[in-house]
N, C-alpha and C positions, 0 to 999 in steps of 0.2 A: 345685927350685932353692933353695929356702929351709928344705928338712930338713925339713919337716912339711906335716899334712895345713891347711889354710886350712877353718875351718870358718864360713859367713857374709862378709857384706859385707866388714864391719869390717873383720874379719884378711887380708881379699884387701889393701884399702887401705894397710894398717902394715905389710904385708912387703913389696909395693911400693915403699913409704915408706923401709924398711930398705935397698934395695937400690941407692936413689937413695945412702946412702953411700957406694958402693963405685967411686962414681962415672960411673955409667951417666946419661944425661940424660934419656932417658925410659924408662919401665916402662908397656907395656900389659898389663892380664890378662883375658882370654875369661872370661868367668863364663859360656859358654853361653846358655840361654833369659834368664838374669838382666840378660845385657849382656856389656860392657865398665868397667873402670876405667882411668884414662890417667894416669900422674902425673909430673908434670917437678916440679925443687927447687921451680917457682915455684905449682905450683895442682894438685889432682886434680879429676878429672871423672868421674861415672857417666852411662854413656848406656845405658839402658834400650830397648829394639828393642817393638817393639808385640808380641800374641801372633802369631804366625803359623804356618801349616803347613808344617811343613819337609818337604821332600820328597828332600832328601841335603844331607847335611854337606861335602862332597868339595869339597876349595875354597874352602868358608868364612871359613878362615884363610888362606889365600893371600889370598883377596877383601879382608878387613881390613887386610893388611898394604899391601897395594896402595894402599887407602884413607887408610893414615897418610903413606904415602908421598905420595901426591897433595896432601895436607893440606899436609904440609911444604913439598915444592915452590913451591904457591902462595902460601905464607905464611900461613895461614889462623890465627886462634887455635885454642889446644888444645881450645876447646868446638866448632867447628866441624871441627876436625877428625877428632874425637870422633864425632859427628854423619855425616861424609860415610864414613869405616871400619864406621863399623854401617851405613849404609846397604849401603852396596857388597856387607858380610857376606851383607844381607838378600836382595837381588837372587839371588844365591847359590844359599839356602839355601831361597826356592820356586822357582825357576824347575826344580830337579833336574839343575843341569848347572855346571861352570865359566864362567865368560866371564861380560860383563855386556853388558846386553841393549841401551840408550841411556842416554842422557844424564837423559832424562825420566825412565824406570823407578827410575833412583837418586832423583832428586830425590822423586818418591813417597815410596820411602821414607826419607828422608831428613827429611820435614816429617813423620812419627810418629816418631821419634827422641826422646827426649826425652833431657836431658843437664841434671844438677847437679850445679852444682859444691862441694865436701864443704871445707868452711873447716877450716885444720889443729886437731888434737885434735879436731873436732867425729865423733861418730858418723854412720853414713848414715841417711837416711831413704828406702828405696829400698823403692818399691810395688810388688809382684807375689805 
C-alpha cells in the first residue's frame, strides 16, 4: 500500500502516519506475533498480544477487524479498542477455528494485551 517493504516498528507507524494524509481516519496494521499498530490524526497505539501458540491463522484478521468494529460501536477509546481487536485476534488464533468462544475467553485475553501509546515523532519502544 505504501510501495515498499516496512522494515521494524518504526516504519509500520510513519507509513501509517503517511496515509492518515490522504485522508483515511484510521490506519490498523497487523504486525503478526508483534501486534498491532492503530493510528487516527489524533494518537497511535501499539498493542502487543502476550506469546502464544497459534494453532491457525484463518480468521485472525477477520477476528480484529470485528474487534475494531466492536470498539467503535461502543465508543471505546482507541487504547481500548486496540486492546478488545487483539484480543479477539487472540481467541482466534489458539482456539484453531473462526468464531469467538465467550465473552469471558476475550476478556482473558484481553487483560495480557498490552498497549502504548507512541507520542508523535517519538520512536517505539516495543518489547518482544
Amino acid at each position: 500500500l505504501v510501495g515498499h517493504k516496512l522494515a521494524g516498528v518504526d516504519a509500520v507507524v510513519r507509513a501509517a502516519r503517511s496515509l492518515l494524509a490522504l485522508g483515511i481516519e484510521m490506519v490498523v496494521v497487523s504486525m503478526g506475533e508483534k501486534g498491532a499498530c492503530f493510528v487516527t490524526p489524533e494518537e497511535t497505539i501499539i498493542a502487543t498480544p502476550p506469546d502464544v501458540e497459534v494453532k491457525s491463522t484463518v480468521g485472525a484478521g477477520d477476528a480484529m477487524v470485528a474487534g475494531i468494529i466492536a470498539g467503535l460501536l461502543q465508543g471505546k477509546p482507541l487504547k481500548d479498542t486496540a486492546r478488545m481487536a487483539t484480543a479477539f485476534s487472540l481467541e482466534v488464533l489458539t482456539r484453531g477455528r473462526s468464531g469467538l468462544s465467550s465473552k469471558a475467553a476475550v476478556a482473558k485475553w484481553a487483560g495480557q494485551v498490552r498497549c502504548a501509546q507512541v507520542p508523535r515523532g517519538a520512536k517505539c519502544q516495543q518489547s518482544r
